[in-house]
C-alpha positions as CSV (number, residue, x, y, z in Angstrom):
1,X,-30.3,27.5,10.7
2,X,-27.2,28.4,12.5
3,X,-26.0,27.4,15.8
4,X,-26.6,30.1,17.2
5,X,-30.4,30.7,16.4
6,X,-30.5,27.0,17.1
7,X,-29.6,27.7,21.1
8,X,-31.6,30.8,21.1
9,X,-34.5,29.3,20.5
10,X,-34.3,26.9,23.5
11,X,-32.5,29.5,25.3
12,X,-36.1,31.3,24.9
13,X,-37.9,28.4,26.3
14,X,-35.7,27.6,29.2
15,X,-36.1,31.1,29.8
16,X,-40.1,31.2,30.7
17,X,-39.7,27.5,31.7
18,X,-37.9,28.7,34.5
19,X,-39.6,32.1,35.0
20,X,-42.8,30.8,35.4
21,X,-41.5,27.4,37.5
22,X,-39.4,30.2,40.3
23,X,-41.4,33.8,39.9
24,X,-42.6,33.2,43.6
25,X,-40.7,30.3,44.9
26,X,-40.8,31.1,48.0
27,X,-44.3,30.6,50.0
28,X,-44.0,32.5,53.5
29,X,-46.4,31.3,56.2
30,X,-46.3,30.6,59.4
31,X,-48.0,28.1,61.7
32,X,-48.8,29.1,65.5
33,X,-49.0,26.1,68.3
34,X,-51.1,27.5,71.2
35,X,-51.3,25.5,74.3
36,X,-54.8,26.7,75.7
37,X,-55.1,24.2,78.9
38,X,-53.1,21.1,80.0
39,X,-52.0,19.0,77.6
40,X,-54.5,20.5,74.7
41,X,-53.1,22.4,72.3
42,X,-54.3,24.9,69.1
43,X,-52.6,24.7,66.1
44,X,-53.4,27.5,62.8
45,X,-51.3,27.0,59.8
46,X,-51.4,30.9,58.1
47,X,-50.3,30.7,54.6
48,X,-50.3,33.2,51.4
49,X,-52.7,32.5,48.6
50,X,-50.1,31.6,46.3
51,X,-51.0,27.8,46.0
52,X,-53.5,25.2,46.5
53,X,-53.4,24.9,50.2
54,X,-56.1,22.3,50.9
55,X,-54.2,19.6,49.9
56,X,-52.2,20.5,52.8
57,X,-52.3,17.8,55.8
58,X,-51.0,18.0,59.1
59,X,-50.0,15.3,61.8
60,X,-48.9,14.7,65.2
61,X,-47.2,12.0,67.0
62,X,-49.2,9.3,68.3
63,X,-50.0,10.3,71.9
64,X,-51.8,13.0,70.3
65,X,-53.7,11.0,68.1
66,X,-57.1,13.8,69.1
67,X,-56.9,16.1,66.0
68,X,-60.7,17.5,66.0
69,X,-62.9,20.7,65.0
70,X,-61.1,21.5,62.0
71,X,-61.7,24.9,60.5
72,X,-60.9,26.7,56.9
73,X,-61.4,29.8,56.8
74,X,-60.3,32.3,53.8
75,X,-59.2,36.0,54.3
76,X,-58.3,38.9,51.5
77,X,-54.6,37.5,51.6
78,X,-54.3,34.5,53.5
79,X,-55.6,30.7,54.0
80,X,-55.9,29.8,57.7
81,X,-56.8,26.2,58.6
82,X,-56.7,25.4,62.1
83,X,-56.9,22.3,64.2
84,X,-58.1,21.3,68.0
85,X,-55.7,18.8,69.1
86,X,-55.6,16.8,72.6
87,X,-52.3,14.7,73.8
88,X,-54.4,13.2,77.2
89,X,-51.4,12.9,79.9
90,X,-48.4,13.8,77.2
91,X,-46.9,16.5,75.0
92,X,-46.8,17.8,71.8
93,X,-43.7,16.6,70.9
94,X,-43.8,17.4,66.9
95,X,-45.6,18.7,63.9
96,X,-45.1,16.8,60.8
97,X,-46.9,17.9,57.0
98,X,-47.8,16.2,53.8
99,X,-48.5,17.3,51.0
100,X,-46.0,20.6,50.1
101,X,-45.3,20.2,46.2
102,X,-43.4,24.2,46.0
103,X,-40.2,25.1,47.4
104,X,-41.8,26.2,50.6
105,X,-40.5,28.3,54.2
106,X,-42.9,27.5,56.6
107,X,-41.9,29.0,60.3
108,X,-43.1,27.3,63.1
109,X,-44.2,29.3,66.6
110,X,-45.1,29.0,70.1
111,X,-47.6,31.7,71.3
112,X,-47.2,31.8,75.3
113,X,-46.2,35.0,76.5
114,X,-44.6,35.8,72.7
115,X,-44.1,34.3,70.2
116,X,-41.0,32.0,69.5
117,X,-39.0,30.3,66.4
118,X,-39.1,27.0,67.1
119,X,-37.3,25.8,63.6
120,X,-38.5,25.8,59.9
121,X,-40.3,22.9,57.6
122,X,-39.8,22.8,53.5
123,X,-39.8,20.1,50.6
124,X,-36.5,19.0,52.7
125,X,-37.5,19.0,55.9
126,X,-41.1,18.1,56.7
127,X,-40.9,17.5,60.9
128,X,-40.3,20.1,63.5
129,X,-39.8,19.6,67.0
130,X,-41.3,21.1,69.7
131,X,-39.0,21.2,72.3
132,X,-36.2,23.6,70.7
133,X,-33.5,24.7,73.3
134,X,-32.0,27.8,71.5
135,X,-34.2,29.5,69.1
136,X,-31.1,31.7,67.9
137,X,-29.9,29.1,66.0
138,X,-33.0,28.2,64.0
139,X,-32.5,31.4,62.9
140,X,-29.2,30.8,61.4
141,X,-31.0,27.7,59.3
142,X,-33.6,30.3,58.3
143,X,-30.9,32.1,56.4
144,X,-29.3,29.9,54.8
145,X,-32.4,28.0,53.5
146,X,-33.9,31.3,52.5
147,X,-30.6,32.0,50.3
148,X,-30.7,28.8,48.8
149,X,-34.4,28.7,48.6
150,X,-34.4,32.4,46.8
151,X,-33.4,32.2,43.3
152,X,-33.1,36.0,42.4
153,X,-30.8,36.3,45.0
154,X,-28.7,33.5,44.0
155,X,-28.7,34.3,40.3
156,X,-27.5,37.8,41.5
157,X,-24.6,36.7,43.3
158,X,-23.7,34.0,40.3
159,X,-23.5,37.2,37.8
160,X,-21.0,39.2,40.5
161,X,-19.1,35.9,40.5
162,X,-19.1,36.2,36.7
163,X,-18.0,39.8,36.5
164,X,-15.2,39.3,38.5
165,X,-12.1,39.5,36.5
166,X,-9.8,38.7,39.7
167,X,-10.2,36.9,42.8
168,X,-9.7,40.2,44.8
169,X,-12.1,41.6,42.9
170,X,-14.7,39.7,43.6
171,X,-13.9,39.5,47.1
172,X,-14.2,43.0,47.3
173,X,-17.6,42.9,45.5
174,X,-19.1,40.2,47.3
175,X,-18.1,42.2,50.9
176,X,-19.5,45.4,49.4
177,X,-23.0,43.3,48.8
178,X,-22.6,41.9,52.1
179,X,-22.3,45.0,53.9
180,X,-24.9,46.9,51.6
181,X,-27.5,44.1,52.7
182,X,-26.5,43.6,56.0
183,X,-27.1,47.6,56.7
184,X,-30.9,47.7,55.3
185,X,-31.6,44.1,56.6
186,X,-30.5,44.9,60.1
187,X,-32.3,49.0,59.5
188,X,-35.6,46.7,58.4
189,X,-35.5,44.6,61.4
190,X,-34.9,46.6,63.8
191,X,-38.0,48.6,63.2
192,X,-35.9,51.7,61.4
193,X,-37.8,51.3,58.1
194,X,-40.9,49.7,57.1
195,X,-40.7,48.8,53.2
196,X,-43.5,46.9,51.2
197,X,-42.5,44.1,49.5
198,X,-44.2,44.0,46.4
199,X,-42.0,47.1,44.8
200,X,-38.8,45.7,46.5
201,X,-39.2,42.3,44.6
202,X,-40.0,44.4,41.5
203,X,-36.6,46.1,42.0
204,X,-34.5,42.8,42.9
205,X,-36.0,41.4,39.1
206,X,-34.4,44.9,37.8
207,X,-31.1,44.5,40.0
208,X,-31.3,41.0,37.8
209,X,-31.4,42.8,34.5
210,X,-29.0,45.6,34.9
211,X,-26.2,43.0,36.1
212,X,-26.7,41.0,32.9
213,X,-27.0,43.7,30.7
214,X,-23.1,44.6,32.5
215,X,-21.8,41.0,31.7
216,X,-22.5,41.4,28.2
217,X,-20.7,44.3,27.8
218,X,-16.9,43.1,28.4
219,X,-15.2,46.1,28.9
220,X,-16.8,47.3,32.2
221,X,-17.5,44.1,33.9
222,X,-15.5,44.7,36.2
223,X,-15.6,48.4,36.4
224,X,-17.6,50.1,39.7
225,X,-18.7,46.6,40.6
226,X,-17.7,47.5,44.1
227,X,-20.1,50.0,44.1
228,X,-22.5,48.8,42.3
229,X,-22.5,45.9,44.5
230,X,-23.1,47.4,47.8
231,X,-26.5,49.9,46.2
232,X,-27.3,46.6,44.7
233,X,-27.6,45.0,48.5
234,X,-29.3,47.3,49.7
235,X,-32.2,46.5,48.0
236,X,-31.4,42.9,48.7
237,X,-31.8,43.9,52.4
238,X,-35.3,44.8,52.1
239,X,-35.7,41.5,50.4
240,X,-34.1,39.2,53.1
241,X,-36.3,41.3,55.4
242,X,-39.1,40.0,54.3
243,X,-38.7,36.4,55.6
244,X,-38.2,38.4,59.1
245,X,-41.3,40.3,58.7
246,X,-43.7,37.3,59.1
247,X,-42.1,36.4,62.5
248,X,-43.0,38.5,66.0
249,X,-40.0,37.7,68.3
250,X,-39.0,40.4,71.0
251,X,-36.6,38.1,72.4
252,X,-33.0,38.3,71.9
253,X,-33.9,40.4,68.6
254,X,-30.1,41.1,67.7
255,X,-29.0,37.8,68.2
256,X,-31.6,36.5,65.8
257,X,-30.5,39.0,63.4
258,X,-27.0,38.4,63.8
259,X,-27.6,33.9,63.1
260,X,-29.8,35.0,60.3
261,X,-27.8,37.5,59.1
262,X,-24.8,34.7,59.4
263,X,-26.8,32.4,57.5
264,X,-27.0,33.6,54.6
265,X,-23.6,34.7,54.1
266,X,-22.6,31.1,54.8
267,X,-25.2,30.1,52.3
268,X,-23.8,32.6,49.5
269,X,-20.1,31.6,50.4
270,X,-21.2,28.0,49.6
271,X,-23.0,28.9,46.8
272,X,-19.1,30.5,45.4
273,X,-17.3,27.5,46.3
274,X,-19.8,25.8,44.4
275,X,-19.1,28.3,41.6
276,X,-15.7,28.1,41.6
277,X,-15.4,24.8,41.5
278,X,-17.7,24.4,38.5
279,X,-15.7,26.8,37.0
280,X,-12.3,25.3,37.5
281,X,-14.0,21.7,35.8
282,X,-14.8,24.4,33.0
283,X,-11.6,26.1,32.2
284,X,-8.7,23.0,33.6
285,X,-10.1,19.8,32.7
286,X,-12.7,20.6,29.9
287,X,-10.5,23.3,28.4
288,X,-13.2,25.9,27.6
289,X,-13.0,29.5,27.8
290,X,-15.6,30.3,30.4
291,X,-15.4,34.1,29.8
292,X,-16.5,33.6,26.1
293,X,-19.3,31.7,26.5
294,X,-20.9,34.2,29.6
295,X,-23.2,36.1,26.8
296,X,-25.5,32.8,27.0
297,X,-25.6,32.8,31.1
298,X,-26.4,36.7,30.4
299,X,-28.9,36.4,27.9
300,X,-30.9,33.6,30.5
301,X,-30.3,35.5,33.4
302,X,-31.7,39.0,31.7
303,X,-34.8,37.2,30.3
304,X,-35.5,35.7,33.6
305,X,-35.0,39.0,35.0
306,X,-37.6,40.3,32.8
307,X,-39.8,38.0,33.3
308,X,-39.8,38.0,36.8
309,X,-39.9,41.9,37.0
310,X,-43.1,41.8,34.6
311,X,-44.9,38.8,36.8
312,X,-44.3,41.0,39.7
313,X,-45.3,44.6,38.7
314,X,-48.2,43.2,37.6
315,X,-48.6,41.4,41.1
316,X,-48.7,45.1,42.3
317,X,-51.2,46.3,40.3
């Protein structure tokens, strides 16, 4: 058996091995922290039915060592467990969870008069503080832990990266998908458009395809990329949207969109760098050809495309 066939076949496994492990790998919910008299305090954790959420714990810090009445309850989409809790004389001062085993976002609210976010918990970061001075700027970490966090978005920007036959060329490509998502994501949250989901992740898994179906052709890599790039982020918009969606904040609504917004362009500029780097190991000190060997990176990407765009169509059915 040749080489060839030899790397296609694990090509093929790594292919659903990594479909399966990332087809939703991000879990959206939310938890609410409702003071409801002095010093005593609800707190419901809202989260998709995408995992096992009863292994799921929540804690405190000590001078609210009162966690009582604890209630599970199951809805058509969501789990909900909620908990009494009672501080005596002192504050809240934190919310800390065990037990997350997927790459999870996990917003954290105030509900006074509206609600507020107050920062974010994932595998990385279990422990939010209560006490956040300038909610803007959690917004900001929400984008770029979302980038990083979303795989079909990152695997969308590496194949750009890969198409781009010149460094102004891909500068130009990367600022047409920054502008095309920036438009729809700031449309989205502002209320201009209402999109659902489920067909918009269906179309990022397609954006997926299409791109490596391009890289394996050599001769139009890098031609309309510019274009194609900015109708490409438009859909991406609606996707980055959908992080927003799960949060109710009227305060300061275009300053969070702006650090969110921010975030994730840092996040994808890192993610480059990163690229570039790799690359630059690749071509200098290895001596390989990078371009020649892209049809592999293509092959991957397209069949986790697939894959992902299968998962999720049938999601919507």
């Amino acid at each position: 058996m040749s080489l060839f066939l030899t790397s296609k076949k694990y090509l093929f496994f790594l292919i659903f091995f990594l479909g399966q492990l990332y087809s939703h790998e991000i879990v959206v919910s939310k938890i609410q922290i409702e003071e409801y008299n002095q010093s005593n305090y609800k707190i419901s954790w809202i989260r998709p039915k995408l995992s096992d959420f009863k292994a799921i714990k929540l804690s405190v810090n000590n001078e609210c060592s009162s966690i009582t009445n604890y209630k599970y309850q199951i809805t058509d989409k969501n789990y909900i467990s909620s908990w009494d809790v009672g501080c005596g004389e002192n504050k809240l001062l934190f919310v800390e969870t065990n037990g997350i085993k997927t790459n999870v976002e996990i917003f954290v609210s105030t509900i006074k008069e509206e609600e507020k976010l107050i920062g974010t918990i994932s595998l990385s970061n279990n422990k939010i503080f209560i006490n956040q001075k300038n909610p803007s700027n959690n917004f900001f970490t929400l984008g770029v832990s979302h980038m990083f966090g979303g795989l079909d978005h990152l695997v969308v920007v590496l194949l750009f990266t890969l198409m781009a036959t010149t460094s102004i060329g891909l500068i130009k490509t990367i600022t047409a998908f920054t502008l095309g998502h920036s438009l729809t994501l700031g449309l989205a949250y502002l209320g201009v458009f209402s999109v659902n989901q489920g067909p918009i992740e269906a179309l990022i898994a397609l954006t997926i395809i299409a791109l490596s179906l391009k890289l394996l052709n050599l001769s139009s890599r890098d031609s309309n990329s510019v274009y194609i790039a900015a109708f490409f982020g438009l859909i991406h918009g609606f996707g980055f949207y959908g992080v927003l969606e799960e949060i109710s904040v009227d305060e300061n609504i275009i300053a969070n969109l702006f650090f969110f917004n921010v975030g994730i362009e840092v996040a994808q500029f890192i993610f480059i760098g990163i690229l570039v780097i790799l690359a630059w190991i690749l071509t200098d000190l290895l001596k390989l050809d990078l371009y020649k060997r892209t049809n592999f990176i293509a092959y991957a990407t397209g069949g986790i495309g697939m894959y992902w765009l299968i998962d999720r169509l049938l999601g919507i059915i």
